[in-house]
MIKEDO-44988 format. One line per 5 residues: their letters; for each residue x, y, z of N, C-alpha, C. Coordinates in nm, 3 decimals. Each point is the difference from the previous one (the first is absolute). Layout:
A) X:Y:Z:X:Y:Z:X:Y:Z  ...
END
This chain:
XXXXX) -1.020:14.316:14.698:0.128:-0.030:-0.061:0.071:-0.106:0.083  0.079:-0.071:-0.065:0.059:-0.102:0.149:0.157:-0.031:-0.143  0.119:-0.060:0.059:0.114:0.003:-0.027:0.003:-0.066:-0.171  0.085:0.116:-0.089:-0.002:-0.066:-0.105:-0.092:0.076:-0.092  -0.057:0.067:0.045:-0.123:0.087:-0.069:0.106:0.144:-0.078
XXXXX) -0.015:-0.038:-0.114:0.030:0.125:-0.080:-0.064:0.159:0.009  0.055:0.061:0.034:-0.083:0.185:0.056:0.109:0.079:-0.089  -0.090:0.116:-0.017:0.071:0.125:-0.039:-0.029:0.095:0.122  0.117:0.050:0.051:-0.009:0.101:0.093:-0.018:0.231:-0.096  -0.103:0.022:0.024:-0.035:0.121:0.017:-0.010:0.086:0.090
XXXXX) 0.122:0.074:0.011:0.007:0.118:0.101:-0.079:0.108:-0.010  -0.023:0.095:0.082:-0.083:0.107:-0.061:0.025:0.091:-0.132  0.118:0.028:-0.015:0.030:0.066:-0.133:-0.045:-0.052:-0.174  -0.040:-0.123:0.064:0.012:-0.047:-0.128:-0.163:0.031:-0.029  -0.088:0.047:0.080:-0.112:-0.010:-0.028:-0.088:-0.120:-0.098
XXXXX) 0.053:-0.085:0.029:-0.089:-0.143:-0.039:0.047:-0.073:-0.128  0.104:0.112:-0.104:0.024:-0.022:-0.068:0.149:-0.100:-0.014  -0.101:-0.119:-0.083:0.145:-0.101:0.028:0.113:0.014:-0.127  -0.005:0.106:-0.069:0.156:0.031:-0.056:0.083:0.118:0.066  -0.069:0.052:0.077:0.075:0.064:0.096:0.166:-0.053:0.083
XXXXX) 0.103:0.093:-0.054:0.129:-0.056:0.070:0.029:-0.061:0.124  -0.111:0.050:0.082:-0.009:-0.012:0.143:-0.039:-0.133:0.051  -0.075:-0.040:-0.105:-0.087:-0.188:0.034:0.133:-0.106:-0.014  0.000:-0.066:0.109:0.058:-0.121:0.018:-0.052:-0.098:-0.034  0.037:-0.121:-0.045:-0.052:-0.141:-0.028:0.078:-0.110:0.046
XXXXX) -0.069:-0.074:0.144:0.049:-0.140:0.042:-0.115:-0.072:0.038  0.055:-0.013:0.141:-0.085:-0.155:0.049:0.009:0.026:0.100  -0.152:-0.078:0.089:0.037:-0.020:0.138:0.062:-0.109:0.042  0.090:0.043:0.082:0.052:-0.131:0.111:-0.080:-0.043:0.129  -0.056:0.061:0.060:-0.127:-0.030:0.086:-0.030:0.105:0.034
XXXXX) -0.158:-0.010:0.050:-0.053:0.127:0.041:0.017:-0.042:0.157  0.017:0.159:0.038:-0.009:0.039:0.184:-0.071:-0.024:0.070  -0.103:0.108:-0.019:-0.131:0.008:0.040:-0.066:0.033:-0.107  -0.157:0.027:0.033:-0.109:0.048:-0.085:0.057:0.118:-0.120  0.055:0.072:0.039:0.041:0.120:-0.069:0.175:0.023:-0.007
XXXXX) 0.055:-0.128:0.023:0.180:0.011:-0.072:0.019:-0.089:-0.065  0.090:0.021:-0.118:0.020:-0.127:-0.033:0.134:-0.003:0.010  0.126:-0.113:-0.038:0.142:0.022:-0.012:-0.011:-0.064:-0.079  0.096:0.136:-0.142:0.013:-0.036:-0.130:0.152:-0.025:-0.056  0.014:0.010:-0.112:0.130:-0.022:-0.082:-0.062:0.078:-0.127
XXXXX) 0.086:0.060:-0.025:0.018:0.044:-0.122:0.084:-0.004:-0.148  -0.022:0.048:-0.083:0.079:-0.038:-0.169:0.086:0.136:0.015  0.126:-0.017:-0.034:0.084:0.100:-0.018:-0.055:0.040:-0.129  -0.009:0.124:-0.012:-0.064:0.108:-0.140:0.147:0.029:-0.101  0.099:-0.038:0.059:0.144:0.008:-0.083:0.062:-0.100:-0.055
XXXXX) -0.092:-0.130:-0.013:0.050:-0.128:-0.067:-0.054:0.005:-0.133  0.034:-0.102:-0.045:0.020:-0.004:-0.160:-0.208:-0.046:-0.060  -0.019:-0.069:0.105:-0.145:0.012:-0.034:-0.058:-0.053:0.151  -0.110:-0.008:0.023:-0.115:-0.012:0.167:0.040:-0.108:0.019  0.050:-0.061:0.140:-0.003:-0.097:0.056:0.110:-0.039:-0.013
XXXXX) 0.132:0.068:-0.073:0.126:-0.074:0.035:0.071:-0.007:0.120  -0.034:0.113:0.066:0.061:-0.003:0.118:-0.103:0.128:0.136  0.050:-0.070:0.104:-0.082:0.066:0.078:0.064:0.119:0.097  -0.066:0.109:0.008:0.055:0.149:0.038:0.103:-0.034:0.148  -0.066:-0.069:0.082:0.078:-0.067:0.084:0.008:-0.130:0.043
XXXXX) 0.105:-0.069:0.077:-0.013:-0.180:-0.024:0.010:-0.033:0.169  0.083:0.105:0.074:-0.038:-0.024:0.144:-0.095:0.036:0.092  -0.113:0.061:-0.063:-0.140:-0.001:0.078:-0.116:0.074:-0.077  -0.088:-0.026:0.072:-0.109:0.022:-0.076:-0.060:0.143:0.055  -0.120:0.084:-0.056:-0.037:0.110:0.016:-0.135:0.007:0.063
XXXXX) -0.032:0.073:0.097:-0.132:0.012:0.052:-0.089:0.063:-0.106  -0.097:-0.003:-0.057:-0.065:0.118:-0.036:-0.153:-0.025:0.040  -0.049:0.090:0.023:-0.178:0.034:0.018:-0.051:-0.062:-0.113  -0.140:-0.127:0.026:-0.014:-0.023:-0.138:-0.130:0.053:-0.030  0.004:0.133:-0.019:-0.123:0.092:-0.017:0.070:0.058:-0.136
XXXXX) 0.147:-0.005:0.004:0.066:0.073:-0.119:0.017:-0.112:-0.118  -0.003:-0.160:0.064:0.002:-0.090:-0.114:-0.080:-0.029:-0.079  0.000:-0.076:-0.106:-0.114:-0.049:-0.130:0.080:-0.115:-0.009  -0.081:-0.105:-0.043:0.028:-0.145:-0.035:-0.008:0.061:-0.169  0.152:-0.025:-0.025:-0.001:-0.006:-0.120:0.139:-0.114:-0.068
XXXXX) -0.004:-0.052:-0.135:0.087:-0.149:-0.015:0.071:0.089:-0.079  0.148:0.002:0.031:0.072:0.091:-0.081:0.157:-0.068:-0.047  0.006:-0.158:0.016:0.104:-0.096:-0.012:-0.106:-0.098:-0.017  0.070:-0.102:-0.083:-0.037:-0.144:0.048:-0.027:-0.069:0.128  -0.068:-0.087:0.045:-0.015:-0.035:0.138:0.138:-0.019:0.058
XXXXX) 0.070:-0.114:-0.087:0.092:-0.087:0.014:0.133:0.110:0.062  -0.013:0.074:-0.076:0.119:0.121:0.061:-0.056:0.026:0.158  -0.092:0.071:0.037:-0.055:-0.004:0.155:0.092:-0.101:0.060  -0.052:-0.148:-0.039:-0.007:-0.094:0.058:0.175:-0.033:0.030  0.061:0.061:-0.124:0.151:-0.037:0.060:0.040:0.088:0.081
XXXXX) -0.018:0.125:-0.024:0.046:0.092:0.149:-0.033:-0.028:0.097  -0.146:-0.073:0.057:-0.015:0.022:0.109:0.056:-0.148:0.009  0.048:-0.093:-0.003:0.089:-0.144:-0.016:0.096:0.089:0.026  0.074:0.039:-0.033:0.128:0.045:-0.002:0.043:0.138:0.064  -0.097:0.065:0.067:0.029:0.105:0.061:-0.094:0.034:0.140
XX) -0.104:-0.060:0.006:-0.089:0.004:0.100:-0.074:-0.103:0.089  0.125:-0.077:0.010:-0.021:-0.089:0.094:-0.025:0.027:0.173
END
């Protein structure tokens, strides 16, 4: 994965299943190491995916053993958050 890469994050509850409440959908902002990445995420309370992001002053560690590359916005949306929020 490297910055810009669209992921769905799966926690354990969700057991793999991606309509599960529990699955998140963003992007990486860069990976750590081998096994972190730092993400951003889609607020689940906007009017539809990708209007706005869960938080705008930093980004989230997560293990990417729990992520999946999956495209869940347009590129172009990615591409303006991380322009505009992850510099």
């Amino acid at each position: 994965m490297e910055a810009g890469t669209q992921i769905a994050y799966f926690p354990h509850q969700a057991y793999g299943a991606i309509d599960h409440p529990a699955v998140e959908f963003g992007f990486v902002v860069r990976m750590y190491d081998d096994d972190h990445a730092l993400c951003r995420f889609w607020r689940k309370d906007a009017r539809y995916l990708g209007e706005r992001l869960r938080t705008t002053s930093s980004s989230e560690m997560v293990e990417t053993r729990y992520l999946r590359v999956i495209d869940s916005v347009p590129q172009f949306m990615v591409d303006n958050a991380m322009e505009e929020f992850c510099r």
